[in-house]
Every structure is written in C-alpha cells, then in structure tokens.
C-alpha positions as CSV (number, residue, x, y, z in Angstrom):
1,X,0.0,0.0,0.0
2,X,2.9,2.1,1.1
3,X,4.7,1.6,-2.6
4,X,1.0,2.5,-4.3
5,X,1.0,5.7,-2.2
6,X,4.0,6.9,-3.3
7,X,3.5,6.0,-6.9
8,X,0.5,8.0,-7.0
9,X,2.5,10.9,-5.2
10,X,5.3,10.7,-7.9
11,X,2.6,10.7,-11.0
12,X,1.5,13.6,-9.0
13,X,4.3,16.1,-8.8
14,X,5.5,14.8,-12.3
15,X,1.9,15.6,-14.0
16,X,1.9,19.5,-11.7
17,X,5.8,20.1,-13.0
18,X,4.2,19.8,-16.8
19,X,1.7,21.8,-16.6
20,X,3.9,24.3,-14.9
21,X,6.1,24.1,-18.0
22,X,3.7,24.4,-20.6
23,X,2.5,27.7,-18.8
24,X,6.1,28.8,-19.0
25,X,8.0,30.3,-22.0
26,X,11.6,29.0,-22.3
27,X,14.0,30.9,-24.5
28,X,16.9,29.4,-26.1
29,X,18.8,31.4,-28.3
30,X,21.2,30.6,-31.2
31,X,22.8,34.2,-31.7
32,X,22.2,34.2,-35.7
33,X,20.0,37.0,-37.0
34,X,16.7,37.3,-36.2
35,X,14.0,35.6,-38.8
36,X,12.2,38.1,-39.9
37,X,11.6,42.1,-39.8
38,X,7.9,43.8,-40.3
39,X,5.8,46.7,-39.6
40,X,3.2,45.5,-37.3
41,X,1.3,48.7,-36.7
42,X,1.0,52.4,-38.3
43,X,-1.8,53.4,-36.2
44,X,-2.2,56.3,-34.2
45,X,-2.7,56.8,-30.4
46,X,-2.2,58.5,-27.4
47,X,-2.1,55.8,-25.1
48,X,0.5,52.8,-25.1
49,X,0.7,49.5,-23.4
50,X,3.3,46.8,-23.8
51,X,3.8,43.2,-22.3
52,X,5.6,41.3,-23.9
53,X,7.6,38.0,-22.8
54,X,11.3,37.7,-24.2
55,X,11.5,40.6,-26.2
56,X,13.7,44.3,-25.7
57,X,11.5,47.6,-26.1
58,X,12.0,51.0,-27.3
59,X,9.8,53.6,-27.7
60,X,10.8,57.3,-29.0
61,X,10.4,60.3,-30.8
62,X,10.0,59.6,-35.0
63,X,8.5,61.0,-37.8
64,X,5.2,59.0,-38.2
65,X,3.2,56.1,-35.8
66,X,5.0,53.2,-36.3
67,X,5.7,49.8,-35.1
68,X,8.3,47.3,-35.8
69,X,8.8,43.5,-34.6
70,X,12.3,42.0,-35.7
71,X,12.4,38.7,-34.3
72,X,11.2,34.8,-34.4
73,X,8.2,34.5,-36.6
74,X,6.2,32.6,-34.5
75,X,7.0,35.1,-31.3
76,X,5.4,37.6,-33.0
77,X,3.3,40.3,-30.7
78,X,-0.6,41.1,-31.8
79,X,-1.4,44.7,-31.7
80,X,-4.8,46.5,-30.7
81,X,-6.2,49.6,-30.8
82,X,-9.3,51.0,-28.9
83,X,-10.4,54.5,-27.8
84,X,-6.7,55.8,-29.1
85,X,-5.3,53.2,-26.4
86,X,-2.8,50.8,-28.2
87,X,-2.1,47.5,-26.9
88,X,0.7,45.4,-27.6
89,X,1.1,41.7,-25.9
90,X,2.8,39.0,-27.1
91,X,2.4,35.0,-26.0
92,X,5.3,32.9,-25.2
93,X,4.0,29.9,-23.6
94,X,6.4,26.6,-24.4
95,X,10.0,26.2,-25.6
96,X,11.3,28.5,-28.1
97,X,14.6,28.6,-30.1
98,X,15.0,32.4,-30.9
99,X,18.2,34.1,-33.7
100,X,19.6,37.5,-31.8
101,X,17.5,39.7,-29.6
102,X,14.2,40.2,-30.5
103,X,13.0,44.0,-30.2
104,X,9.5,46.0,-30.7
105,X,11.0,49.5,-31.7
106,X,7.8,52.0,-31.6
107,X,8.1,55.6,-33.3
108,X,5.8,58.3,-32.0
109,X,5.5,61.5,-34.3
110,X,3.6,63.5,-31.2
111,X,6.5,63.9,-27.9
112,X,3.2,63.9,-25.8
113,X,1.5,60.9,-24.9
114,X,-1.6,60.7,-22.2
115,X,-0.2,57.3,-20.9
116,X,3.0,55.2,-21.3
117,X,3.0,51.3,-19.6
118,X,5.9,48.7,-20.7
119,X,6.8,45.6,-19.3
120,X,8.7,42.5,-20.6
121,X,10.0,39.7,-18.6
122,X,13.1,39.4,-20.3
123,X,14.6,42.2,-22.2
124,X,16.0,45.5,-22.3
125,X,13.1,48.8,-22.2
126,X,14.5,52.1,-23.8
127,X,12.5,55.0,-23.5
128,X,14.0,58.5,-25.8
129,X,12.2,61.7,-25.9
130,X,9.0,61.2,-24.8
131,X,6.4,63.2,-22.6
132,X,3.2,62.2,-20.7
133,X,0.2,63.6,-19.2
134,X,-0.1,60.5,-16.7
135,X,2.2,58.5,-14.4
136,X,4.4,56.2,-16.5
137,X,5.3,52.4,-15.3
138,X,7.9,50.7,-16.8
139,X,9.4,46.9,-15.6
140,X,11.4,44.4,-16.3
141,X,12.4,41.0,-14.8
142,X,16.5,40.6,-16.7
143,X,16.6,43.4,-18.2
144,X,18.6,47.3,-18.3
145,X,16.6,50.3,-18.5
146,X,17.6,53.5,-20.6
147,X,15.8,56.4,-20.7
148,X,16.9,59.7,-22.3
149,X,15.2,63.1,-22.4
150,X,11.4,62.0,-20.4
151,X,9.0,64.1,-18.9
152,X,5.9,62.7,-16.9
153,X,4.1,64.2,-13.9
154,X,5.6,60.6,-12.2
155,X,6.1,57.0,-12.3
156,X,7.5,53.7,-11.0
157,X,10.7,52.1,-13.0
158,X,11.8,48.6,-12.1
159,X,14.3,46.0,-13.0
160,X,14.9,42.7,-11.1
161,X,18.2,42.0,-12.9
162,X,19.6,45.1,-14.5
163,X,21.3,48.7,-14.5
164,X,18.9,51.9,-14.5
165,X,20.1,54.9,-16.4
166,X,18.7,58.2,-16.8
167,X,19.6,61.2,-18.8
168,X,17.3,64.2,-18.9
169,X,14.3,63.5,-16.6
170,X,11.9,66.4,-15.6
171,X,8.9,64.9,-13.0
172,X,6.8,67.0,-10.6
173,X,5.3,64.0,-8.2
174,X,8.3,61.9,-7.8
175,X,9.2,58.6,-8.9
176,X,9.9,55.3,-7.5
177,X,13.0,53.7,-9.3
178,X,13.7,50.1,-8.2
179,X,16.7,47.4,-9.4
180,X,17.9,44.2,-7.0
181,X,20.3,43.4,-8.8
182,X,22.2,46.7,-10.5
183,X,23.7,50.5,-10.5
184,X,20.9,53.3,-10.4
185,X,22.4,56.6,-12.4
186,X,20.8,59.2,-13.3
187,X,21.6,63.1,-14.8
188,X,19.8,66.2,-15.6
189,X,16.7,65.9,-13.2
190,X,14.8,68.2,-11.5
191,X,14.2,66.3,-8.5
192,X,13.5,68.7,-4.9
193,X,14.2,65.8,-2.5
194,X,15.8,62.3,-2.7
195,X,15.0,59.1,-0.2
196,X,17.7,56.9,-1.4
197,X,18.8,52.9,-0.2
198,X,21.5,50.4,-0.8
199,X,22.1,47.1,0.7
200,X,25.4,46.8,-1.0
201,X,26.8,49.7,-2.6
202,X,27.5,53.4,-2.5
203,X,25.3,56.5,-2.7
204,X,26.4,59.7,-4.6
205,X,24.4,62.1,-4.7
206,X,26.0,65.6,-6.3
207,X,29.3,65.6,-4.6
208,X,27.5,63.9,-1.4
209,X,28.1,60.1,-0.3
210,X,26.8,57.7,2.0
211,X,27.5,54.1,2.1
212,X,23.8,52.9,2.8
213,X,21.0,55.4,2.7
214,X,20.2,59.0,1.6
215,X,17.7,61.5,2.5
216,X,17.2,64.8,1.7
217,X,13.8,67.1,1.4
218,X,12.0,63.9,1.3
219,X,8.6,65.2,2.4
220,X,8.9,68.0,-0.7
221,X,6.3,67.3,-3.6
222,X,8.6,65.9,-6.2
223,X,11.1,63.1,-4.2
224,X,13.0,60.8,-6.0
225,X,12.6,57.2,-4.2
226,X,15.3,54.8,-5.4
227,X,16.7,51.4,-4.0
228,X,19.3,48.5,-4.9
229,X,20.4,45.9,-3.2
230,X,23.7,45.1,-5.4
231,X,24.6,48.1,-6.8
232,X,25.4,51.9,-6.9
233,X,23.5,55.0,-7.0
234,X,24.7,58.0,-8.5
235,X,23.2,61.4,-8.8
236,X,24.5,64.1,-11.2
C-alpha cells in the first residue's frame, strides 16, 4: 500500500511540473540573425501598453506612428487599438529557439502621450524623448533600463536583474525607481528631494556620499525614491 501511495505521489508532482512548463515560456537562443523584420502597426494613439515576454522595447520620438517586430516568426506580438489606447502583448508559452535579440521598436511623431505602460520579462526597455500627461510604469524581470530626455508628472521604474540609467528627466510627483540586482544613475533631473537605499553599494548624490542610505527634502512634492540591493546610485 505504502509503494501504491508513493506511486501516485510521484505521478503527481510529475503531472503538476508539466503543466507548470507548458505555462512557462523557455527561451533558447542561437545568436544568428533574427527571422524576420515587419511593420506590425502604423496606427495612431495617445495611449501605449506593452507586455511582452522575451522581447527588448523601445519607444521614441520619429516621424510618423510606427511599429516594428524584428524577431522569431512565431513570437510575434498582436497589436490593438481601442479609444486611441494601443495594446501590444505578445504570448510565449512553451520552448522557443529564438536568432539574436528580438525587439519592438515603436516611433511616435507626437512627444506627448496621455499614458505610457511597458513591461517585458526578459529584455532591455529604452524609452528617448517622450512626454506624458499621466504617471508612466515601466518593468522588467532581466533586463537594463535607458531612458533619455522624459518628462511625466511621475512613475514607477523597475528591474529585477539590471542597470537603470537616466539622462534628462523632468517629473513633478516623484518617482519610484527600483533594481535588485544593479547601479541606479541618473543626470539632468529636477528632483527637490531624494530618499535613497542600498544594501550593498555606494550612494552619490551631487558631490554627497553615503555608504547605505540618503535623504534629503523627502517630504517635498517631487522626491525621487530609489533602491538597490547590489549596486550603486549616482546622482549628477
């Protein structure tokens, strides 16, 4: 009875670690170039939402609405537009074998956007000369973060496993910039107040230091609220 017990019990966990898999995306890539390159979207909006699986993001400033998917075929993200809101997911359940990086590059003609939401779970996010009328949120699991030249009333930026660097950023409510695993640096903002933390690492902040936390004019309107465990912050 004992050996039926744990027969059943071993059918068990093997059938639950399956289906855990098959709900799971595994990547495996072969560094060649990527299989194929296409315009998956000229529409207009004023809203944007990205979530994507194994795949870098940039969004910035271009001539005319545009978006490009360079990447495995069959990873290719579906694109939806409603009420000027344009939604961008992409479905990597299974095993996949994938040439280079794959990467959703998104041009906007208009710097001024009412919303701005990315997230991928693996990937890089690059965000270049882009305003918003609304709080921005941008994440990623193993991923770095660039942005260069934003301005949005606030917003929360977050990394699990990468570096966060910002050049050019002009908020009014604050944001709340997150990595575990990485260096926090950031230039050219406006910030009135910082609240700033590091498990392991050092804290510069415009000729200050501090090995381990940072404050300064952190009950002001516009505070910059920044952690790491692994890594630096620097303030410029």
């Amino acid at each position: 009875m004992k050996n039926i017990s744990k027969k059943f019990a071993l059918i068990f966990m093997l059938l639950s670690l399956g289906l855990t898999l098959s709900a799971c995306s595994i990547i495996i890539s072969n560094n060649n170039k990527p299989e194929i390159k296409t315009t998956i979207s000229n529409q207009g909006f004023n809203q944007l939402k990205v979530s994507v699986t194994a795949t870098d993001i940039s969004v910035k400033y271009g001539d005319k609405y545009n978006v490009k998917y360079e990447g495995p075929k069959n990873l290719k993200p579906t694109v939806s537009r409603k009420n000027g809101s344009l939604t961008i997911k992409q479905s990597a359940s299974g095993i996949h074998r994938i040439n280079g990086d794959p990467t959703i590059t998104i041009t906007v003609p208009k710097h001024l956007l009412k919303s701005l939401n990315l997230s991928t779970d693996d990937g890089n996010i690059e965000v270049e000369n882009i305003a918003t009328t609304n709080p921005i949120s941008l994440n990623t699991d193993d991923g770095d973060i660039d942005i260069n030249n934003l301005k949005s009333p606030s917003g929360k930026i977050d990394t699990s496993d990468g570096d966060i660097t910002i050049n050019k950023l002009n908020s009014k409510n604050g944001f709340k910039i997150n990595t575990d695993d990485g260096d926090i640096h950031i230039s050219m903002s406006n910030f009135s107040g910082y609240n700033l933390n590091v498990d392991d690492g050092d804290i510069k902040v415009k000729g200050d230091s501090s090995s381990d936390t940072f404050t300064q004019n952190k009950n002001s309107t516009n505070v910059l609220t920044a952690s790491t465990q692994d890594g630096d912050i620097k303030i410029k």
